[in-house]
Residue, then its C-alpha position, 0 to 999 in steps of 0.5 A: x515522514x519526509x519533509x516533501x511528503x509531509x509539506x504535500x500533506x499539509x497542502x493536501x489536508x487543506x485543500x481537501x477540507x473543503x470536500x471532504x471534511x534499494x612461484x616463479x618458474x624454476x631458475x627464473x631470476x628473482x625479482x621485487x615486482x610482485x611484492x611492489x605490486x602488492x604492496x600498491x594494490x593494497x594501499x590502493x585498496x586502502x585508498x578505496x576503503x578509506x574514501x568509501x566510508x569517508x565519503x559522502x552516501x550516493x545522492x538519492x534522486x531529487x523528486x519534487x516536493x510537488x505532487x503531480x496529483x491535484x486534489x482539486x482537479x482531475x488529471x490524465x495520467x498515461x498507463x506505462x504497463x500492466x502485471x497480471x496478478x492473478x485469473x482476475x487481478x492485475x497491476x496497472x502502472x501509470x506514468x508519472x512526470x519525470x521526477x516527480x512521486x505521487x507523495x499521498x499522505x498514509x492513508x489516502x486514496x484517488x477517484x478514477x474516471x475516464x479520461x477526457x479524450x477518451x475514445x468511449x468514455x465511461x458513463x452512467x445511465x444518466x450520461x455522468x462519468x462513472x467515477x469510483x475510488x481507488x487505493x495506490x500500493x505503489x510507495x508514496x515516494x517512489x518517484x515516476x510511477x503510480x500503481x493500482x492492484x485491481x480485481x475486475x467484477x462482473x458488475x463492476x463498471x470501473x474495474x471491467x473499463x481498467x481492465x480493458x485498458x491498453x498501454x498508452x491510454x489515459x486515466x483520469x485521477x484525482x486525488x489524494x483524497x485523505x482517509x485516516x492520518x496514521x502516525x508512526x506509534x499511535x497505538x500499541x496494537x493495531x487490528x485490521x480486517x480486511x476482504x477482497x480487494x479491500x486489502x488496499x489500504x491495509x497494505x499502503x498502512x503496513x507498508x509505510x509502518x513496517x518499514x518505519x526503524x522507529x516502528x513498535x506498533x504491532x499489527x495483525x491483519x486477518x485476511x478473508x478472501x472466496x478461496x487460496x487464489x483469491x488471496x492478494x498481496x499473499x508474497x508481499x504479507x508473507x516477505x512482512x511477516x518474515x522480516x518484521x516477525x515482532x511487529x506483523x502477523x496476518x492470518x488468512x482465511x478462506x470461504x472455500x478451502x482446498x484440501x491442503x488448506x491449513x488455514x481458518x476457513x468461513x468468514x471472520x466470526x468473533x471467535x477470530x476476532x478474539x483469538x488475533x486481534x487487540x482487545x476492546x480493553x486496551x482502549x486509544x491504545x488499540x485500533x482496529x481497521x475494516x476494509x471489504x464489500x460493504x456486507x462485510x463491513x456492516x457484519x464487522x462493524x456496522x455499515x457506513x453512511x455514504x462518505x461517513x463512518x456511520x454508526x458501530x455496530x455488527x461483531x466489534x460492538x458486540x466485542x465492547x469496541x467504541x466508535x473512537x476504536x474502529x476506522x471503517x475505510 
């Protein structure tokens, strides 16, 4: 972890413990000119080489070790542009001050809400902002922008209002709020199951884990999603898995397989459990991380009490895995 990013956890944990626990022509005289400019031309190039490797690395753009996010306040923020992903899915890229990078601390989330000025606000029956958390996948340090991958459901109030958004318009995000505090080699083995857009806070782990040099964690993600498209990320876990095939598997499963589809297919049953991810066995060495609807989550590994973890239950305990083995996000 970087200084800035870890000087920003540390004000961040505080903060937040108060609310949430890149040849010559032919008789043509002869003459000594080319071997002159030869020879020039490689001293020059020597030259270049030499002052190449000697000389100091490019200087990386200077961000502020300070987050333009306010764990205690809402903030605005600007959406810069939107990447359609899929048929439901799509990437909103919000603005950032100028030298600056949201620097959450691994692993992190934000909660969303309309923007103060907005022109139809979103709110409850009960006349309250609609505020709903949500997972970044842009890289904690990279500087200028924040973006979110987000599913849009029918009966999703937030989603359904982020995807009507337009460039130019705001949203409301506060934040980071902390989730689990991963540290690089904390666990031999590290399972993870995920559904849907659920996928989020796996991919913001990975992503800060893999690319770690020091990393020998080993990671598998099983990965459930309706049908083949529904798969998020898929480019981006497939490119993981290619570049780092001694510490990342993923293995994808789906409701409904196509005919070409080689992969499992029904949900994740403890036969999939077994077969992919860290035994119950292997103790604090182990540590498996759910993610998903809330059914799924409570089939898994029991449902959650509101902010808290709530007791085990579901496939992991069946399994023999403990409460200190499980992180329901």
């Amino acid at each position: 972890m970087s200084f800035v990013r870890a000087s920003f956890a540390a004000r961040t944990a505080f903060a937040n413990a108060r609310r949430y626990s890149t040849a010559p022509p032919a008789g043509a005289k002869s003459s000594n000119l080319p071997y002159y400019l030869l020879g020039g031309g490689i001293a020059g190039l020597a030259g270049y080489i030499y002052l190449d490797r000697s000389g100091k690395a490019p200087a990386k753009p200077k961000i502020s070790d300070k987050s333009p996010l306010d764990p205690q306040n809402f903030v605005d923020f600007k959406l810069k542009k939107i990447e359609p992903y899929n048929h439901n899915t799509a990437k909103f890229i919000f603005e950032l001050p100028p030298d600056t990078a949201s620097l959450l601390p691994i692993a992190s989330c934000v909660i969303v809400k309309s923007a103060a000025d907005a022109a139809k606000p979103l709110l409850d029956d009960k006349g309250k902002p609609v505020i709903r958390p949500y997972t970044p996948i842009s890289p904690s340090e990279l500087p200028g922008e924040l973006t979110f991958l987000v599913k849009r459901y029918d009966t999703g109030k937030m989603s359904k209002y982020i995807h009507e958004m337009q460039p130019g318009e705001k949203l409301s995000i506060k934040g980071p709020i902390p989730k689990f505090e991963y540290k690089i080699n904390q666990f031999d083995e590290v399972g993870m199951i995920a559904g849907g857009s659920g996928i989020t806070p796996m991919y913001q782990i990975l992503d800060y884990a893999l690319k770690d040099p020091s990393n020998k964690t080993r990671f598998t993600l099983i990965f459930a999603n309706v049908t083949e498209k529904d798969i998020l990320l898929k480019e981006e876990f497939d490119a993981l898995k290619a570049k780092y095939p001694k510490t990342f598997n993923v293995v994808y499963t789906v409701d409904q397989g196509s005919p070409n589809w080689k992969g499992p297919v029904g949900y994740v049953n403890q036969e999939l459990v077994m077969q992919h991810l860290p035994p119950a066995n292997l103790g604090e060495k182990a540590k498996i991380f759910v993610c998903g609807p809330p059914g799924q989550v409570a089939a898994l590994a029991g449902p959650k009490a509101g902010m808290k973890q709530g007791e085990l239950g579901g496939i992991l305990k069946q399994l023999g895995y403990t409460e200190d083995q499980v992180f329901k996000f």
